[in-house]
N, C-alpha and C positions, 0 to 999 in steps of 0.2 A: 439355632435360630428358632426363635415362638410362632409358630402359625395363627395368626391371627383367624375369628369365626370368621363364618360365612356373613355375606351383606345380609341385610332385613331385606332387602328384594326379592332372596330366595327361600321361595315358598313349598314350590312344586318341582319336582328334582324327575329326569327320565333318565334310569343308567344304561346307557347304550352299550353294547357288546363289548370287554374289555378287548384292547389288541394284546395279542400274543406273539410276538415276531419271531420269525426264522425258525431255524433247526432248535433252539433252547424250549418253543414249545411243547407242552407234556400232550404225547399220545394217547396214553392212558384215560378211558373214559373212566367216571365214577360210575357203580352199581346199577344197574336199573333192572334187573330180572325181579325184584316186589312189584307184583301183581302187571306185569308186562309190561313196566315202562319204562319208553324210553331211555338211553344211557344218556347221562349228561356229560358234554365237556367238563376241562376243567374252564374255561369262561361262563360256562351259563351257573358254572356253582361261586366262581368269586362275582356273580355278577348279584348271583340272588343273595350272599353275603353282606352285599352292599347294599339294597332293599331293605333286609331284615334291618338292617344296623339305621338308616337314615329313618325308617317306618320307627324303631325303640328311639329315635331322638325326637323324634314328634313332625318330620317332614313328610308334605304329601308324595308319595312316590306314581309316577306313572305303572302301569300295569304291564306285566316282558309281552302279555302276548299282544298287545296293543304298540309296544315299541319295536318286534319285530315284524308284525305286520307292518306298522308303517315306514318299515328301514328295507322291508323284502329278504331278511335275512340277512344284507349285509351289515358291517362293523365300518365305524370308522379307525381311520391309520395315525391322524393326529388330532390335536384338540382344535384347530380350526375345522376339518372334516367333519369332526363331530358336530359344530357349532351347524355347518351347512346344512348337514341330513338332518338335526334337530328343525329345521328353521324350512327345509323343502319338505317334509312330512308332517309339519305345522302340528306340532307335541305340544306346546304350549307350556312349555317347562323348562328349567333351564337344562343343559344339559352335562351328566356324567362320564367323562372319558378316563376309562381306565386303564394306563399303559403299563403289562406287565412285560419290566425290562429283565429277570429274573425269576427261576421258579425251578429251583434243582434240587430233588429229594437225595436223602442220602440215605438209599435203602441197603436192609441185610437181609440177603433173600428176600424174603417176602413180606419185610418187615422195614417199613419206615421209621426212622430214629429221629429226624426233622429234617424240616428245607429251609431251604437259602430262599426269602424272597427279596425283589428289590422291588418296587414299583411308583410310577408318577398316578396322582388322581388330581383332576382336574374339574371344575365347575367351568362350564362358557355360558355366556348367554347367545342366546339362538340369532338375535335379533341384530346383535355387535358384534360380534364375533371374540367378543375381551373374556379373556379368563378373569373372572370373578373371585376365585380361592383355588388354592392351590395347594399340594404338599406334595414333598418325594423322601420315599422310604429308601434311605441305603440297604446294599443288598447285607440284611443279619438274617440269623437264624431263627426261626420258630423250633423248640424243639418238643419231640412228641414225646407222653409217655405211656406203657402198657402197650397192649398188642393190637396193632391197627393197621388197616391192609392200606395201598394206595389210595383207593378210592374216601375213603373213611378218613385218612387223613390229610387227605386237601378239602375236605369239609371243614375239618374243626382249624387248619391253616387259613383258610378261609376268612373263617368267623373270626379268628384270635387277630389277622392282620387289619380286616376292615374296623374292629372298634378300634384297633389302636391309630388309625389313618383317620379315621371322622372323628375321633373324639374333640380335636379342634374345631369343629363345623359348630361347636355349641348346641344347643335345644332349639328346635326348629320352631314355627310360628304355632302359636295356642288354637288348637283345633276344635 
């Protein structure tokens, strides 16, 4: 089935904390000992994935630390929840709900050879609560190559699953 782009309505996109459910999510922080910062989830790395990738289409994206301040840190759990917190934290954008249903590395030792991801991405508008565009990724594999620790490779999993989920979204509005 063709995923059809996103409406011309959507200009301004906010991705909100992706959900990661139950025991299937990764414990595993990515790196953060370069120059003392912070470790990241792995939601704040598919989240800034998803930024990078809608920012390279030409959409304007809300700013994380502006969407977790106005969220207080929390996630939403579904894509109307999203639509709500979008809409009582008044973001002014539509909103990106990222439901990862899947996310299992198939490591050797120390060494990742690729994951399984599955995941729903959703656009809501804040205002109606209606999904707007939508796709879901059956759960396939990303597979890695060369030597890449866990952290390093739910980066470039990352990266490699959000173009392949937006590339349907089209080229966002002429900035």
């Amino acid at each position: 089935m063709a995923v059809p782009p996103a409406p011309k309505s959507v200009h301004r996109i906010a991705v909100l904390p992706p959900h990661i459910p139950g025991p299937n999510a990764p414990a595993t922080p990515t790196s953060g000992s370069l120059f003392n910062a912070p470790p990241l989830t792995l939601g704040d790395v598919i989240a800034a994935a998803a930024r990078l990738e809608l920012v390279r289409q030409g959409f304007q994206v809300v700013d994380p630390i502006t969407v977790d301040t106005a969220l207080h840190g929390r996630g939403p759990t579904s894509a109307q929840i999203a639509a709500q917190m979008a809409r009582e934290a008044r973001l002014d954008a539509t909103a990106m709900f990222i439901d990862v249903r899947q996310w299992e590395p198939n490591n050797t030792g120390m060494r990742t050879d690729g994951v399984i991801v599955a995941m729903d991405v959703t656009l809501v508008d804040p205002q109606t609560g209606f999904v707007v565009w939508g796709v879901h990724r059956a759960p396939k594999p990303v597979p890695l190559y060369g030597v890449l620790l866990q952290g390093q490779a739910d980066v470039f999993v990352a990266e490699t699953v959000m173009r392949e989920v937006l590339a349907p979204l089209g080229k966002g509005p002429a900035t």
